[in-house]
Structure formats: structure tokens, C-alpha cells
Phi, psi and omega in degrees: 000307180305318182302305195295317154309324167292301142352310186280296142349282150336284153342323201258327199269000134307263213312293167319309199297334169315283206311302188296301204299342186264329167302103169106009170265146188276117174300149180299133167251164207266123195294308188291347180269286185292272229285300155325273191332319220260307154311310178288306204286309190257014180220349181315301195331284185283346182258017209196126155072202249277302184271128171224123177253101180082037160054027177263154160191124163257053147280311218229148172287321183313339176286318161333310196236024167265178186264159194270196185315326175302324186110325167243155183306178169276310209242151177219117190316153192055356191222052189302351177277289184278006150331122175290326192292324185257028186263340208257007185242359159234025172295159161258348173277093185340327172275325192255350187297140148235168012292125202285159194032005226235128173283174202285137167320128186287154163355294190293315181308335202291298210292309186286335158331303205259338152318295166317276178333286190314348185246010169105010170043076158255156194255173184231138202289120171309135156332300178345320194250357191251152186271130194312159149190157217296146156240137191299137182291118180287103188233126188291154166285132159200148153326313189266353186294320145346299204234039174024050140275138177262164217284189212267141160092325172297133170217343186194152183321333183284348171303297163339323161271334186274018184241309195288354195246327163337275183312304174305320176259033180059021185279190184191126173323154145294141162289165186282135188298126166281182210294302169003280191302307131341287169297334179247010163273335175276000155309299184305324189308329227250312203224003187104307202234094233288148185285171210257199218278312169282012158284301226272329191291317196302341189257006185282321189268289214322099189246035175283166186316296197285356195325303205311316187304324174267346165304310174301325166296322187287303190307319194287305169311321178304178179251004145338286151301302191300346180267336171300286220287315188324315185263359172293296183335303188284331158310296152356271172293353210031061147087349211285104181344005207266000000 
């Protein structure tokens, strides 16, 4: 019995030691989740594409990390305490801080920087370029699931992440809207505009399986749709030949 309380003990005194050690490390950071966001919001303006100001651009890693105007890189992979970036983004001096005339970058962002730098500065491959791959459909276990009903809410594979992202934040469906109600969201999502009164009864009467279904095609088919969206689009591209 005593051995087994030590063994247990032992066992216990592993596991805390596991816990504190795992605590408070910080995950490796992510250039396109941390890092990016941080060059577009405050560095972009003056560094990146047409304008390099002081011969600096974070658009490209080759730009990034050659040397400016200074004669040396902004960033030196691993060494982020002697990195020109983060010695000019906690300068006290008004000619050398950056972002210049701007207000200064908080703590964290400071933090996630000089991390970044200090972890070998990687850069991360635009989405564009990277190559897809498949991911497996997350589809939860149930019983009835055995005899290929599908769970509340399932009508198609994306649902499964959305039932699977559900489950992680503890969310639950809403009740289902009625057709009324329905119908006119997916007008305003489609076309802009809500449907008029003899829309919503014909489709109030409609009890075929597919009504929702067929509503919906039709809406995708006007020239409706095509006048919302064409110009959220082109805002979108700016006008851009593309």
C-alpha cells in the first residue's frame, strides 16, 4: 500500500512539474496571423510597393530583409535586441522612432516583433502560392449517424465545420426561422432588397420539399444579384482590370 502511495505521489509530482513548465510558454509566432497584421497596420504605408522610405518594404521577404539605405538590414534573423527595427520602434527620439509622426506601437505588438525576429524572423508564403490540401471532414459520432442520418442542422459537408466550430464554442442552433422570415433574409444576403407581400405568401403556400431551393436559384439567376454584387465586387478590385 505505501509503495503504491509513493508511485502515486511520484507520478503526481511529474505531472505539476510537466504543467509549471508548460505554463506561460508562449506558442511560436505566426508571420501571416501575428506579424502581418502588424506591418499592414503601421508599416506598410511608408515601407511596402511603390514607396520604401529609407530603401526599406516589408511587401517581399527579399526586400525585408536586405540592406536599406543605412547600409544594414532592418532585421537580423535571431537577434532581435540589435535588429534596426526594434531598436527604431522603442527609440525615444522623435527623428528616429517609428512608425515616424504616427502614434508608437503597444507593448505587445513591440513584443510580438522582437519575438518573431529572435525565432529566426519566418516569413510566411502568401495563401496564393501555397499548395491546397485536402482536409478531412470533421463529422462527430452519433448512433444515428451509423445508419446515415445526419446530425441537426447538416444539409452539406460545410456544415460539418460549422456543427464542428459549434461544438468547440459551446454554441446551439437557433430556432428555425419562419418562411416569412427566411425569405427575406435570403433576398436582403442575394439581391439587396426584401421581397414584396406576394412574394413571401406564394412562397408561404409553396410546400414542395425544394421551395427554399428553388427560390434560391431564381434569386442567383436575376439580374438582380448580378447589380448587388458586380458592384461590391468592383469596389472590391478598385476598378482594377482584373
Amino acid at each position: 500500500m505505501r509503495k503504491k502511495i509513493v508511485v502515486l505521489t511520484l507520478l503526481a509530482l511529474v505531472l505539476i512539474g510537466t504543467s509549471i513548465l508548460t505554463f506561460g510558454k508562449k506558442e511560436p509566432i505566426d508571420f501571416s496571423a501575428d506579424v502581418k497584421p502588424i506591418l499592414n497596420k503601421h508599416c506598410i504605408t511608408c515601407h511596402g510597393g511603390v514607396k520604401k522610405n529609407g530603401g526599406l518594404s516589408f511587401l517581399f521577404e527579399n526586400e525585408a530583409f536586405a540592406k536599406a539605405e543605412s547600409g544594414k538590414p532592418a532585421i537580423i534573423r535571431g537577434d532581435g535586441e540589435h535588429s534596426e527595427l526594434v531598436k527604431r520602434l522603442i527609440s525615444d527620439d522623435p527623428e528616429l522612432r517609428m512608425p515616424y509622426n504616427a502614434p508608437k506601437l503597444n507593448d505587445d505588438e513591440i513584443d510580438i516583433l522582437k519575438r518573431w525576429i529572435d525565432e529566426g524572423a519566418k516569413w510566411g508564403e502568401h495563401w496564393a502560392y501555397t499548395t491546397p490540401k485536402e482536409t478531412e471532414v470533421p463529422k462527430p459520432f452519433s448512433l444515428l449517424g451509423i445508419f446515415g442520418v445526419k446530425p441537426k442542422g447538416v444539409n452539406n459537408t460545410i456544415d460539418f465545420f460549422v456543427l464542428d466550430k459549434m461544438k468547440e464554442k459551446k454554441l446551439s442552433f437557433a430556432d428555425e426561422a419562419d418562411k416569412a422570415l427566411l425569405l427575406r433574409r435570403v433576398y436582403l444576403d442575394l439581391i439587396g432588397i426584401p421581397p414584396t407581400l406576394a412574394e413571401i405568401q406564394a412562397f408561404e403556400a409553396d410546400q414542395r420539399d425544394d421551395a427554399y431551393t428553388l427560390r434560391v436559384d431564381s434569386l442567383l439567376a436575376s439580374q438582380k444579384y448580378g447589380e448587388k454584387w458586380a458592384s461590391w465586387w468592383l469596389d472590391m478590385a478598385r476598378y482594377a482590370d482584373t
